[in-house]
C-alpha positions as CSV (number, residue, x, y, z in Angstrom):
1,X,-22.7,-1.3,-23.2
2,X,-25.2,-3.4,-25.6
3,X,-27.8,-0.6,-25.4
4,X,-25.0,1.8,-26.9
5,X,-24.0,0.1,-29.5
6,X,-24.9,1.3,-32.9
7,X,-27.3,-1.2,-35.0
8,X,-26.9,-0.8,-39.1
9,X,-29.6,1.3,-40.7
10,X,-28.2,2.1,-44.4
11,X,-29.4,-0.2,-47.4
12,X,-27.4,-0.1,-51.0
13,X,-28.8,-0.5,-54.0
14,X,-27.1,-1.2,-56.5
15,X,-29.0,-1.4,-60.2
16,X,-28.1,0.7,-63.4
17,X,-31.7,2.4,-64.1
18,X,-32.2,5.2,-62.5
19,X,-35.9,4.2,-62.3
20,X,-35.0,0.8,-60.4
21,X,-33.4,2.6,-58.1
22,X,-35.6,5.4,-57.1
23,X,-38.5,2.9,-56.9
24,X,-36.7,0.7,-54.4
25,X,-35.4,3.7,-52.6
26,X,-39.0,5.1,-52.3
27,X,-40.1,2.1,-50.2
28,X,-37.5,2.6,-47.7
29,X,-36.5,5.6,-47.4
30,X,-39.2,6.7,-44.7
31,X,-37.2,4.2,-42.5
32,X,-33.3,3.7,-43.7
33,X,-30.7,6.0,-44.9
34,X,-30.2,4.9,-48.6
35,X,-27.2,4.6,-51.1
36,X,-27.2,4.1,-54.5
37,X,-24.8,2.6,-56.8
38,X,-25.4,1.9,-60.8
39,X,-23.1,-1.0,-60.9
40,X,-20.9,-3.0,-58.8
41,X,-17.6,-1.6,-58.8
42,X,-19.6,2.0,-57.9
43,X,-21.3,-0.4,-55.2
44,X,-17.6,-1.5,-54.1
45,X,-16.5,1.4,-53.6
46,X,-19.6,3.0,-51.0
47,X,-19.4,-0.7,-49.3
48,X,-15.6,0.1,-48.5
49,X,-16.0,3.1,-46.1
50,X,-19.9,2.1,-45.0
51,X,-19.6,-1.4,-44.6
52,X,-20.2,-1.7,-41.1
53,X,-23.5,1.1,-41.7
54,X,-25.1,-1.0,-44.5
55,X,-28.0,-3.8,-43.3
56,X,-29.0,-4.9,-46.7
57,X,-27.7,-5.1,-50.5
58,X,-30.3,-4.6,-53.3
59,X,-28.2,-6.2,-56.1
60,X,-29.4,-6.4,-59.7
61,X,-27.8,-8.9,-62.0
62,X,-27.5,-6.8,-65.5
63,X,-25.0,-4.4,-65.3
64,X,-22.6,-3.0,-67.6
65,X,-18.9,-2.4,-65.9
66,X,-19.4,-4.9,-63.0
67,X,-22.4,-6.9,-62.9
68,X,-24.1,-8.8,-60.0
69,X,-22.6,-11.9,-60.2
70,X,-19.2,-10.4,-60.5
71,X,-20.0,-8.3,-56.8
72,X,-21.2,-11.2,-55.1
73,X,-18.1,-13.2,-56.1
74,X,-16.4,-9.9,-55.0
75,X,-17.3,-9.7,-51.7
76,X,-17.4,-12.8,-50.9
77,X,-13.3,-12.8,-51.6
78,X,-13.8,-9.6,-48.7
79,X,-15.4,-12.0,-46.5
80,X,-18.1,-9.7,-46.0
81,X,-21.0,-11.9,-47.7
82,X,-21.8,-13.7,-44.8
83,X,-22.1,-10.6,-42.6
84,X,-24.7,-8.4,-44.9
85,X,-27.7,-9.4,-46.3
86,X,-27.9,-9.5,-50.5
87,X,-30.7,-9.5,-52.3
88,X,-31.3,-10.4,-55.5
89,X,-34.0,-8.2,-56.9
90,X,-33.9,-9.5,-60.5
91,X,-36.0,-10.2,-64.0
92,X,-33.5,-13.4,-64.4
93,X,-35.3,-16.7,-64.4
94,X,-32.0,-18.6,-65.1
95,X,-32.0,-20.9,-62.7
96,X,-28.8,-22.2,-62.5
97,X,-27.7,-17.7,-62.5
98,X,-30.5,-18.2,-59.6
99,X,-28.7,-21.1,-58.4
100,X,-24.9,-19.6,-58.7
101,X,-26.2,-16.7,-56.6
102,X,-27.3,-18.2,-54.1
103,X,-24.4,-20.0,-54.0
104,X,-22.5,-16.6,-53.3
105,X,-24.5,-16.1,-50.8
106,X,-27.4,-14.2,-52.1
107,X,-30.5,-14.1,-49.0
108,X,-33.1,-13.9,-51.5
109,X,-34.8,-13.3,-54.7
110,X,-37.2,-10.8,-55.2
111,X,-38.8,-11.2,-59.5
112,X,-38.9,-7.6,-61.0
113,X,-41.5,-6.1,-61.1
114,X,-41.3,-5.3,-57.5
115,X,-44.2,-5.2,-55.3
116,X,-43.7,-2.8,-52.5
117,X,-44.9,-4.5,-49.7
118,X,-43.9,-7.6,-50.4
119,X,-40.4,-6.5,-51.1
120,X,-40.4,-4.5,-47.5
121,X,-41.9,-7.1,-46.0
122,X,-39.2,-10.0,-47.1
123,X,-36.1,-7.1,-46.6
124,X,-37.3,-5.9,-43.5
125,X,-37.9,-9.6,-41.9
126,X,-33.9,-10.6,-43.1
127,X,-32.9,-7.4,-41.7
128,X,-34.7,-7.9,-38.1
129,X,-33.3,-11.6,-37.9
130,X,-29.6,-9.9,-38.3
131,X,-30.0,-7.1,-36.2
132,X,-31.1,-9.6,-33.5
133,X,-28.4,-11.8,-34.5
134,X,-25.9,-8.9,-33.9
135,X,-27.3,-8.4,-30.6
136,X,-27.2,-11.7,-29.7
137,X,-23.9,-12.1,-30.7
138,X,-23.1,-8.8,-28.6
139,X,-24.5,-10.1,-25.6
140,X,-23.0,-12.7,-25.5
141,X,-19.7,-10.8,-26.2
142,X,-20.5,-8.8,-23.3
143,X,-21.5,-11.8,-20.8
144,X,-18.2,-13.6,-22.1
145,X,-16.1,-10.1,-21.2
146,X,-17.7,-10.3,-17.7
147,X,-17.2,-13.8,-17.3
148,X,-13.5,-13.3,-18.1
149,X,-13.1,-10.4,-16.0
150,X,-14.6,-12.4,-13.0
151,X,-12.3,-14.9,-13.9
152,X,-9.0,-12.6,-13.8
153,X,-10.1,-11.6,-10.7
154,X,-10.8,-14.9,-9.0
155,X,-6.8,-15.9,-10.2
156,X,-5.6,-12.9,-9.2
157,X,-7.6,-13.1,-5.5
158,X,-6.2,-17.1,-5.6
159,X,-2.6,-16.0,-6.7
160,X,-2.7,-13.6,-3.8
161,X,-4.2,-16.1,-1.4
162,X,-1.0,-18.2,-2.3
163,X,1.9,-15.5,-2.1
164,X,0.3,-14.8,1.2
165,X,0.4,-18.4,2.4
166,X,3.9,-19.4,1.3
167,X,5.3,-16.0,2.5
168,X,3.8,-16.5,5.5
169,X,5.9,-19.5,5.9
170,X,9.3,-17.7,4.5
171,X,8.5,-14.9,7.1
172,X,8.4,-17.6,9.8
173,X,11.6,-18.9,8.3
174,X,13.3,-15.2,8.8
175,X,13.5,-15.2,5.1
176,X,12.7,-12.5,2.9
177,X,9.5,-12.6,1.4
178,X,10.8,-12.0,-2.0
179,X,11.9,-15.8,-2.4
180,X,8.8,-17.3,-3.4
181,X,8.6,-14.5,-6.0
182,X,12.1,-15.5,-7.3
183,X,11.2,-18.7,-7.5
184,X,8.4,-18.2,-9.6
185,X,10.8,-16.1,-11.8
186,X,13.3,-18.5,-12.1
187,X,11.3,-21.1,-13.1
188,X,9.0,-19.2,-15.4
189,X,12.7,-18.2,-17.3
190,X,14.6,-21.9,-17.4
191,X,11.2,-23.2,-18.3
192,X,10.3,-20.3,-21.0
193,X,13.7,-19.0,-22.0
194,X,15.5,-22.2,-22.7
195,X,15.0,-25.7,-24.6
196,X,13.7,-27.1,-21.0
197,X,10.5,-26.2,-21.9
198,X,10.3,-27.1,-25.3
199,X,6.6,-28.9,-25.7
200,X,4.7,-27.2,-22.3
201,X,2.7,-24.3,-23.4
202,X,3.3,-20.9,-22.4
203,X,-0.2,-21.3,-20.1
204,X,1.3,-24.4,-18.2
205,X,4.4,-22.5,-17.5
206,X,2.9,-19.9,-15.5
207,X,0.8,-22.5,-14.2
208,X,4.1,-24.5,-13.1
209,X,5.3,-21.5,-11.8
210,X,2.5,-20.0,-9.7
211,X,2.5,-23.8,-8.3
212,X,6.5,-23.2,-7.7
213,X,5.3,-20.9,-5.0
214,X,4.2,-23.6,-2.6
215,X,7.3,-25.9,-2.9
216,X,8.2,-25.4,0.8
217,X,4.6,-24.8,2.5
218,X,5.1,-27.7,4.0
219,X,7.8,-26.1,6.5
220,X,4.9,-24.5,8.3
221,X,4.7,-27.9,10.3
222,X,8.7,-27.7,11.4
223,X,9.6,-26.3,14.5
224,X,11.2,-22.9,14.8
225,X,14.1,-24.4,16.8
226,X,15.1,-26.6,13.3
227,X,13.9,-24.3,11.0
228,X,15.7,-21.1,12.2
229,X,18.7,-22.8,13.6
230,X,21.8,-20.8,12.7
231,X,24.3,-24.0,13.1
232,X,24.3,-27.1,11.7
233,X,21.6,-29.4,12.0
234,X,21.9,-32.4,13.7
235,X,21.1,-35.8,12.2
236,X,18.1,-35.9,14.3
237,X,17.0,-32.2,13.1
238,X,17.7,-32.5,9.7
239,X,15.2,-36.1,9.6
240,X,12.6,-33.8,10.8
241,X,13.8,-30.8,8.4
242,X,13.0,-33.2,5.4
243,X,9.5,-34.1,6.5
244,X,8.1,-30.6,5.1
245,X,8.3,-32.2,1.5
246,X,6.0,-34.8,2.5
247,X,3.7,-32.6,4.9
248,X,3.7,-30.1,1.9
249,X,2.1,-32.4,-0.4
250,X,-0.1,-33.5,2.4
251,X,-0.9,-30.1,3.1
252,X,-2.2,-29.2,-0.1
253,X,-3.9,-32.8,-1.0
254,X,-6.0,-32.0,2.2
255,X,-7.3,-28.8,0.3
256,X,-10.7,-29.8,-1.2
257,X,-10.5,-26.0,-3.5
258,X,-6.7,-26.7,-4.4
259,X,-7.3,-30.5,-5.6
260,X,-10.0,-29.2,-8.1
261,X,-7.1,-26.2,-9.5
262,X,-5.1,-27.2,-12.4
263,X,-1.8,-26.4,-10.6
264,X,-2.6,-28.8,-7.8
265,X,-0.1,-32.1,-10.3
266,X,2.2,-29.6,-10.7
267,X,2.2,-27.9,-7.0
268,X,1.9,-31.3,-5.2
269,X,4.9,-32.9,-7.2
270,X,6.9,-30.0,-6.7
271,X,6.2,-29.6,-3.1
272,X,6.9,-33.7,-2.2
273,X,10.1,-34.1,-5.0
274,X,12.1,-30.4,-4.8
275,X,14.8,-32.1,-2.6
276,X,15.0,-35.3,-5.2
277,X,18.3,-35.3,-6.9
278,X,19.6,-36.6,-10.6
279,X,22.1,-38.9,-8.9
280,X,18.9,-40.6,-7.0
281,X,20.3,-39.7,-3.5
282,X,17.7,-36.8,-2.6
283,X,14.7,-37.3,-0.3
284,X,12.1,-38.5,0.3
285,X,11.5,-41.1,-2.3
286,X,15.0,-41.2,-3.8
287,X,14.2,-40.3,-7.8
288,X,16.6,-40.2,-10.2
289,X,16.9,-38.7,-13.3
290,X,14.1,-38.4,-15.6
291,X,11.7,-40.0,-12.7
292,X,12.1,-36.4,-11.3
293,X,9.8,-34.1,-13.7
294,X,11.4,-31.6,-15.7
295,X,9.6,-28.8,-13.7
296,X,10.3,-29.9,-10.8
297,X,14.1,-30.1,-11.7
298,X,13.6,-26.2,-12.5
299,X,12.5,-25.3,-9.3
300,X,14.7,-27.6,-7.1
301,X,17.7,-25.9,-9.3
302,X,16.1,-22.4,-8.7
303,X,15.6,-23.4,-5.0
304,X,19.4,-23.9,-4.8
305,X,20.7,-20.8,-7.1
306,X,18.1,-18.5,-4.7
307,X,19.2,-20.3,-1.3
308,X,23.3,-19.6,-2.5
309,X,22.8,-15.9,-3.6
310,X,20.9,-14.6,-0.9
311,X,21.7,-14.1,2.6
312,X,19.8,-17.2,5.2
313,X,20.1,-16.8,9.1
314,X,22.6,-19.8,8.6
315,X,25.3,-17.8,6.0
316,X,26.2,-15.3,3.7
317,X,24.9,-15.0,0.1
318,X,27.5,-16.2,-2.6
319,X,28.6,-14.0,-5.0
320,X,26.6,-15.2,-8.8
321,X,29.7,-16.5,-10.3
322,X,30.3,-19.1,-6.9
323,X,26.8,-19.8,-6.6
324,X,27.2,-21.0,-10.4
325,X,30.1,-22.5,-10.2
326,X,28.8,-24.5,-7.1
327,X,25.8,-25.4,-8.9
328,X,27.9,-26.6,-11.8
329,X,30.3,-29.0,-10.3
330,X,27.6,-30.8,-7.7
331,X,28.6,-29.1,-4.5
332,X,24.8,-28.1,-4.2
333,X,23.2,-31.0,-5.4
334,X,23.0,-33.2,-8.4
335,X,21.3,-31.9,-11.5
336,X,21.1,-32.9,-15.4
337,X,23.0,-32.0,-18.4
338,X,19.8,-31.0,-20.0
339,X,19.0,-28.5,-16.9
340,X,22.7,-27.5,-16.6
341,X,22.2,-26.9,-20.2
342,X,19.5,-24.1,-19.5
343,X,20.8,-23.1,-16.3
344,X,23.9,-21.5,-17.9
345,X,22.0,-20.2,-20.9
346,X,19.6,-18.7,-18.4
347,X,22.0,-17.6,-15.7
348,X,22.9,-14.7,-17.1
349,X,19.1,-13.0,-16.8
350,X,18.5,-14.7,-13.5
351,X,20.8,-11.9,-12.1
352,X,18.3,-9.0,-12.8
353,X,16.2,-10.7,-10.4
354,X,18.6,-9.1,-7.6
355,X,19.2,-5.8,-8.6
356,X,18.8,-4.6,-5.1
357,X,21.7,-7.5,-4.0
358,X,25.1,-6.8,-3.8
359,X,27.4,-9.3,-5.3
360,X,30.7,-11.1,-3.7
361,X,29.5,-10.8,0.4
362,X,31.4,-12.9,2.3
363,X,30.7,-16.7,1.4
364,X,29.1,-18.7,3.9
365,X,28.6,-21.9,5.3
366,X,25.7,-24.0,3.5
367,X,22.8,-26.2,5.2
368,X,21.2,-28.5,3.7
369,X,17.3,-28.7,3.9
C-alpha cells in the first residue's frame, strides 16, 4: 500500500573539508540521516548500496581523486541523475563549469559560503517536490495495478460468459464440452506455433482464439431433430444445418456489448465463413482461397481435425494418423498448402490435446455440417 511505502530520508555530502562537511551536516541532521563522502569515487561507492535511501546530493566541485564534474558525469552513465536531487554547493563562478553542471543534471547552486537557512530552505523545497513526485508516481502505480486487476477480471468473467455460452450449445449438440476448449487450442498452436501466423501478434492470437469459441453458436437456432440426428442428413436437413453460420454471425452482431469487444471481426468472420472452403465450394458465401482469412482457415481446419478424432452421436472418432491423412488428401474439405503446411508441422502437438482419448476406435461414418 502507498501509506507503507518507505519515502527517502538520507542526504550525501560529498566535499573534501572536513569543515564543509560538518557544517552542512549540522543543518540537517536534526531531520535526515546523513552520509559523508570526501570525494566522488568515496561518494560512488555509499550511492551504490543507499541509492534508493538518499533524497539529495551535496556535491562540491574541487576534489582531488574524483571531482564533481567527474560524479555527475558518473551517474548520469548509472541513470540515476534524474532520480536524486544534486546540488551544487560551490565557490565556482565559472559559468560555463556552472553551465556543464547543470547540464548533468545538477538541481541547483548554492555559492559557498553557505547560509543555513537559505541552503535548508532551497534543499528541503527540491526534496518535498520529489517526495511528492514519488507518491504521485506511486499512486498512480497503484490505481494502474487496480485498474489492471479489474480488467483481468472483467476478461476472465467475459471469457467465462463465452465457454458457458458455446458449451451450452455443444451440450445441446450431445457433444462434449471440451470441443470449444480444443478449438481454441488448436488454433492458438497453428496460429502461434507455425509460419501461419507470421505478422499477428501474440495478443491477437488469443484474441482469434477466444473468438474461435463461438464458431458454431449459431447452432443454438437448429432443431434438435437435425442437429442430433445419428444418420445422414437429408438434402432438406443439411440446408437448414448450414444456416447456423449465418444465424451465428447474426447472433453475435445483435449483441450491443460483443460489437464494442475487439474479438467481435474476428468472432463474426469465423462464425459466418468456418464452412468456406479453399476450392470455393463451402457455404454460405462460396470463398475461395485467400478471400477466406487466414484464421478462419485455422479454425475451420481445427473444426475438422476435432470433429474426425473424437467420437459425435453420428460416428466413431478416427485414429490421428486417418484423421490426418483425411485432412491431407481433401476427403474432409479443401484447405491450402500454406495451412497444410502448418497443419503437419503442428499435428504432432495437437495430439496432447487428447490424452484422455484413445487412438484407432473403429472409424466411422462422416456428416457434413
Amino acid at each position: 500500500m502507498l501509506e507503507q511505502t518507505k519515502l527517502p530520508n538520507t542526504i550525501l555530502i560529498v566535499d573534501d573539508n572536513d569543515i564543509n562537511r560538518m557544517v552542512l551536516a549540522n543543518i540537517f541532521s536534526d531531520s535526515y540521516r546523513i552520509l559523508e563522502a570526501e570525494n566522488g569515487q568515496e561518494a560512488i561507492s555509499l550511492l551504490l548500496p543507499n541509492a534508493k535511501d538518499i533524497c539529495a546530493i551535496l556535491l562540491d566541485v574541487m576534489m582531488p581523486v574524483m571531482d564533481g564534474m567527474a560524479f555527475l558525469e558518473r551517474i548520469r552513465n548509472l541513470g540515476w541523475n534524474g532520480g536524486i536531487p544534486v546540488f551544487l554547493i560551490t565557490a565556482e563562478t565559472d559559468t560555463s563549469v556552472l553551465s556543464h553542471a547543470y547540464h548533468l543534471g545538477v538541481m541547483d547552486t548554492i555559492q559557498k559560503p553557505v547560509v543555513p537557512y537559505i541552503v535548508r530552505r532551497r534543499v528541503e523545497s527540491v526534496i518535498e517536490l520529489f517526495r511528492a513526485r514519488k507518491r504521485l508516481r506511486l499512486r498512480v502505480e497503484e490505481q494502474q495495478e487496480q485498474i489492471d486487476a479489474q480488467a483481468r477480471r472483467i476478461i476472465e468473467l467475459n471469457m467465462g460468459m463465452i465457454e458457458a455460452l458455446s458449451t451450452a450449445v455443444e451440450f445441446r449438440s450431445l457433444e462434449s464440452g471440451n470441443h470449444v476448449r480444443r478449438i481454441h487450442d488448436i488454433t492458438k498452436c497453428l496460429l502461434l506455433d507455425t509460419e501461419l501466423g507470421v505478422g499477428i501478434s501474440y495478443e491477437t492470437i488469443e484474441v482469434i482464439a477466444t473468438a474461435a469459441i463461438m464458431h458454431d453458436v449459431g447452432k443454438i437456432a437448429i432443431p434438435d431433430a437435425i442437429l442430433n440426428k445419428p444418420g445422414k442428413l437429408t438434402a432438406e436437413e443439411f440446408e437448414i444445418m448450414k444456416t447456423h453460420t449465418v444465424r451465428g454471425a447474426e447472433f453475435l452482431q445483435s449483441i450491443p456489448q460483443m460489437r464494442d469487444h475487439e474479438s467481435f471481426r474476428y468472432a463474426y468472420e469465423i462464425a459466418r465463413h468456418h464452412h468456406e472452403r479453399f476450392d470455393g465450394r463451402g457455404y454460405p458465401d462460396g470463398l475461395k482461397g485467400d478471400e477466406i482469412p487466414v484464421w478462419v482457415q485455422a479454425v475451420s481446419l481445427a473444426d475438422v481435425y476435432d470433429a474426425l478424432v473424437s467420437e459425435r452421436v453420428y460416428k466413431r472418432a478416427y485414429s490421428f494418423e486417418e484423421a490426418a491423412r483425411m485432412i491431407e488428401t481433401g476427403e474432409c474439405g479443401s484447405f491450402g498448402p500454406r495451412l497444410l503446411a502448418a497443419f503437419r508441422e503442428a499435428e504432432p502437438k495437437l495430439r496432447s490435446f487428447y490424452k484422455n482419448q484413445r487412438e484407432g476406435e473403429v472409424h466411422g461414418t462422416e456428416q457434413d455440417g
